[in-house]
N, C-alpha and C positions, 0 to 999 in steps of 0.2 A: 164579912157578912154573907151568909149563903141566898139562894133566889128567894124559898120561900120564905124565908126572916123578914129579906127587905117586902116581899106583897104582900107581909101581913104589915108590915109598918105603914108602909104606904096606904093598905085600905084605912085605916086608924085616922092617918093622915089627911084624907078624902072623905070617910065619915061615910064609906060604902055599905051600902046593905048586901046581904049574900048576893041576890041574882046579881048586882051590879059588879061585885068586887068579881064574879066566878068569869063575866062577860068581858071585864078587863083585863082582868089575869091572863087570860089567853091571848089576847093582840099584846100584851106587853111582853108575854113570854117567846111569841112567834117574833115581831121587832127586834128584843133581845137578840134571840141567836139567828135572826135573820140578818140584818143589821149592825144593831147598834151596839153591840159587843163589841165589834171590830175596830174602836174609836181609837187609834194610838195613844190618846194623851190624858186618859183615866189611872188616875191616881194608883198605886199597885193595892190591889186586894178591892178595887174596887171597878162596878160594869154598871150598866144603863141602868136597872134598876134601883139600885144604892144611891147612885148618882141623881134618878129623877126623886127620890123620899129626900135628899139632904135641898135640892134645889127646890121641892115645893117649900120646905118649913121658915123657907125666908121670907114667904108672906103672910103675913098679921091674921086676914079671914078666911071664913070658908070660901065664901064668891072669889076672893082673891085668886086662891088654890082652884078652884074649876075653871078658873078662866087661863090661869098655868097652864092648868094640865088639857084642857082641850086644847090651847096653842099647840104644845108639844105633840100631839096625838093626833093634831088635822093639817096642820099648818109645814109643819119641819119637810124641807127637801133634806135628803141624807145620801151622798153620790159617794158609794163604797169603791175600795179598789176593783170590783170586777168590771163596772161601769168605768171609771178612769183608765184601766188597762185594756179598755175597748178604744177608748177614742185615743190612746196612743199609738193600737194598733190602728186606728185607720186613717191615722194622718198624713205618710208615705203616698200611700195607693188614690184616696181622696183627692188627698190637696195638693202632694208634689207633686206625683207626678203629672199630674191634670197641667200644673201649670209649665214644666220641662218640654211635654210634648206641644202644648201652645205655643211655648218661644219660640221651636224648632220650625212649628210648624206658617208662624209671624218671618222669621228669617226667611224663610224657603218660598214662598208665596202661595203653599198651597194647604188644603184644610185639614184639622189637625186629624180624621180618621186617616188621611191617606199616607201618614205620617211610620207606621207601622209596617207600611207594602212598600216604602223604599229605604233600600238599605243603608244607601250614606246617612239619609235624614233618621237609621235607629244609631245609627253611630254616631250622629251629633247628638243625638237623646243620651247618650250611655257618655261620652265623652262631657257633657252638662249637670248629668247626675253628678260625674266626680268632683265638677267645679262648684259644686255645690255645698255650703258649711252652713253649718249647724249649732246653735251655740244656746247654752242657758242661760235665761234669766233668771232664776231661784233654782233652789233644791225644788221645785214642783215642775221643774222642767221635764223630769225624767228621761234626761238622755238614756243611762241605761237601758228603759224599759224601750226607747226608740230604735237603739241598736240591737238589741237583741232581737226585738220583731223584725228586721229588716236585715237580717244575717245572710250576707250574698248579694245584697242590693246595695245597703250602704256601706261604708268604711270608717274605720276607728279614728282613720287620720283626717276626717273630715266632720267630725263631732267634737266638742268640746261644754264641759260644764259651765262655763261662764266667758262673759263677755270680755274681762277684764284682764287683757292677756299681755307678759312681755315680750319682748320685741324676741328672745332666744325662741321662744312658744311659735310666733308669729313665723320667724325661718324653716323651722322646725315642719308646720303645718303647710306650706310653699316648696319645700323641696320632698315631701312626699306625694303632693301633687303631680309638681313635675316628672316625678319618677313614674307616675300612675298613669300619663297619659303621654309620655313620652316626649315631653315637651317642656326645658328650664326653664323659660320665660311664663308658663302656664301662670294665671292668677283665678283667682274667685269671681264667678260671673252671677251667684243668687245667694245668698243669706238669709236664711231662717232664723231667727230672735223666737226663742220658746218659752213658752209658761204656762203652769197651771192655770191661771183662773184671773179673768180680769173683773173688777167689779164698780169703778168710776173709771177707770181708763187716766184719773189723775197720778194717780203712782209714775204711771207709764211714759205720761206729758201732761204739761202746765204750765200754764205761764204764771210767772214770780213776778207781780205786781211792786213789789219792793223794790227788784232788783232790775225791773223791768226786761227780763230776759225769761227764753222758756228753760224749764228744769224739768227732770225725772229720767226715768229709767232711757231713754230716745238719745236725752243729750249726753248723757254718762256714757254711750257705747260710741255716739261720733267723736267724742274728744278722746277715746283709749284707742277709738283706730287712725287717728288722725297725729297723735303722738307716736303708735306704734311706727305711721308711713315715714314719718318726719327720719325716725331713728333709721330706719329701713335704708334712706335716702333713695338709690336708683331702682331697687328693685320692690316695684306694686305689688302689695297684697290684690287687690280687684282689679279688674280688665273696665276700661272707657262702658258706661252705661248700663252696668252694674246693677241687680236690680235688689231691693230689700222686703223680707215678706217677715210679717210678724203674725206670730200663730197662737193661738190660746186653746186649750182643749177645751175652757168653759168658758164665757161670758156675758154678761146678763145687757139685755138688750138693749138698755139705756150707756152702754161700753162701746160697744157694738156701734152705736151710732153717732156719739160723743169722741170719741178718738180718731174714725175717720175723719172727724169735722176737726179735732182739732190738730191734726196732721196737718191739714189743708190750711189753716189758720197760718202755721208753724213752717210752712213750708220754702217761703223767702227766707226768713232767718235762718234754715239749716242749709239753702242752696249753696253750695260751695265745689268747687272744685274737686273732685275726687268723693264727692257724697253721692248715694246712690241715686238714680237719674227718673226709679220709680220705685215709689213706697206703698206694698199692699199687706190688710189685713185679713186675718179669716181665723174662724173658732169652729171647734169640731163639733161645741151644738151652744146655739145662744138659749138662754133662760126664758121662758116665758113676760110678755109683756108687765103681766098683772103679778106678778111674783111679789116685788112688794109688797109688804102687809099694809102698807099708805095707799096704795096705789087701787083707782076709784073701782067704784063697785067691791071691793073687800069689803069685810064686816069684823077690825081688828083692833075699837076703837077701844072695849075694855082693855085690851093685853095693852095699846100702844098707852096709854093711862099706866100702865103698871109699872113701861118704862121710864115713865118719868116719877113716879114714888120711889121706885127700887133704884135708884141712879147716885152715885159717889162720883164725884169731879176728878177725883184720882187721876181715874183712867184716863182723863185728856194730857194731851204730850205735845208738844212741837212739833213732832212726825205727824200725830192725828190733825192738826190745826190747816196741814196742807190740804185738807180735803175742802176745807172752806166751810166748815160745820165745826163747832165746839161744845154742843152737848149733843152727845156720842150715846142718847138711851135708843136711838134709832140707828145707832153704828156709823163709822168712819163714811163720811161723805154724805151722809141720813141715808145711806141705802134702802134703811128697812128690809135686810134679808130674813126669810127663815132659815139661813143656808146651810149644811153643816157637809165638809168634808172628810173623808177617813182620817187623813193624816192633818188636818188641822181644822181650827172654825175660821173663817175670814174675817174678820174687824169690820167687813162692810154689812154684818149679820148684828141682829137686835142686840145691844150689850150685854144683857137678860140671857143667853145662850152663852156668853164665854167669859166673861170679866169674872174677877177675881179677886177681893178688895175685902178690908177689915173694917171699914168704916171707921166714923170718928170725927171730930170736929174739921172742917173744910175754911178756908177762906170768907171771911163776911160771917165771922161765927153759924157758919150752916154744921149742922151735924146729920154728917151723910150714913145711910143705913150700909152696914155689910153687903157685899155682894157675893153671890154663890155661884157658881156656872154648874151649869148642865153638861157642858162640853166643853172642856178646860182647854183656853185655847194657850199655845206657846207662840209667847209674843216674840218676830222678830227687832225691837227697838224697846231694850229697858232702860 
């Protein structure tokens, strides 16, 4: 379908008169190739426009369809890769190194500007950098895009895609260390835990009421490096006091404040021998308080009404059920986002943005309507 096919369908659709369809047309064509063209996960042969004509028609009235389409048009955050390829560029310069020249400048007893005018103390800076790894938690980690910004500052041998590493990986990343700073016994003295985008902070940590222990992405990485040390036997991945820094390029405020607490919470149960000695967080920009479209003084009560007509049970899963929320028309954990990012929509965003679903009879003879996304999200857990 070409652009002007779908804005004439679309006006049809809207039931716009000329000045209105000529006044939209232009913020949708400017969005479009500003924007929201750029969505990785648009069906082939089709873009934002096509996409928002097939997502209006899955509602029944006209007031339905304006209250869509004004969501879509006032409400949507849309954080493209130029904006994501900023905050990866400035998470080195920001965040690490802010915190390398502290430690240096904590060890040494004196204040972290004076830390730069002496020279052992830029040698323990440079010699700290290298003891420093790097590791992904998702593909939205973008290690790549972190080593190439920082070509000359960091090292290949001290990045890794994922947390989940074998013991051959683990020698491997230890004796090129050692090689780097001149020293075999060298181990890792900070750990950077990287990811896109936090939005409950439960993926991340939780406690399992069932199981009565904590689960998520926190405990998954101390039991692969605590098995890796086991196999190691003498020789340490991490040096005595060890510190652990977990970094997000986005996260939405209510993350932001719920994962330090529940760290804290969390924090007897992980103490152990050989665990890190301190646990810090930081995001390259948190979201606005009011972000939510629940969230007071919004005015979102028509759309949030829509998400519960337009809503198929499908979509709930076992995975979504960790979030402690089971109807998911406000998104994984009720976030209530309007969130959309280039390379994917987040589950913690209004269902009504990304779900996917044929409808059809449901459990308790409910017969759930179709769902259409706007923004077709690829789900990691089918």
């Amino acid at each position: 379908m070409n652009e002007d096919l779908g804005l004439r369908i679309l006006s049809e659709i809207m039931q716009w008169s000329d000045d209105e369809a000529r006044k939209e047309f232009r913020w949708l064509r400017l969005m479009a190739r500003l924007k929201y063209d750029g969505y990785r996960d648009f069906q082939a042969g089709m873009r934002f426009i096509e996409s928002l004509a097939t997502w209006l028609q899955q509602f029944s009235t006209a007031d339905q369809r304006k209250t869509a389409y004004e969501f879509a048009r006032n409400a949507i955050v849309y954080i493209g890769p130029s904006e994501m390829q900023r905050l990866v560029e400035q998470m080195y310069p920001k965040f690490v190194r802010d915190r390398l020249v502290r430690m240096v400048a904590d060890e040494r007893g004196i204040p972290p500007y004076r830390v730069h005018a002496d020279e052992d103390a830029r040698a323990a800076v440079e010699r700290l950098r290298r003891q420093t790894l790097f590791m992904g938690l998702s593909d939205g980690a973008r290690i790549d895009g972190l080593r190439h910004s920082n070509v000359g500052v960091l090292n290949n041998e001290q990045m890794v895609v994922s947390t989940q590493l074998d013991t051959e990986k683990w020698q491997d990343l230890l004796t090129q260390l050692g090689e780097a700073v001149g020293d075999a016994d060298a181990r890792f003295r900070l750990v950077y835990l990287v990811d896109d985008f936090m939005g409950s902070g439960s993926s991340f940590l939780r406690y399992n009421e069932e199981k009565k222990k904590w689960s998520g992405k926190l405990r998954k990485f101390k039991e692969s490096i605590f098995r890796a040390q086991a196999q190691l036997a003498e020789r340490k991945i991490f040096s005595d006091h060890w510190q652990l820094c977990i970094h997000h390029y986005i996260g939405t405020f209510a993350a932001s404040q719920s994962a330090v607490e529940r760290e804290r919470e969390a924090r007897s149960a992980f103490q152990s021998e050989g665990w890190a000695s301190e646990v810090h967080f930081s995001f390259g920009t948190i979201l606005p308080e009011n972000l939510p479209i629940n969230a007071p003084g919004n005015n979102f009560d028509d759309f949030i009404e829509l998400t519960n007509i337009y809503y198929d049970p499908a979509i709930r899963t076992k995975h979504t059920d960790v979030g402690g929320v089971t109807h998911l028309g406000l998104g994984y954990a009720g976030c209530a986002l309007p969130l959309v990012l280039d390379h994917n929509t987040p589950n913690n965003s209004v269902a009504l943005l990304w779900a996917e679903t044929e409808g059809g009879e449901r459990e308790g003879g409910v017969i759930a309507p179709p769902m259409s996304p706007l923004f077709r999200r690829r789900q990691r857990h089918v």
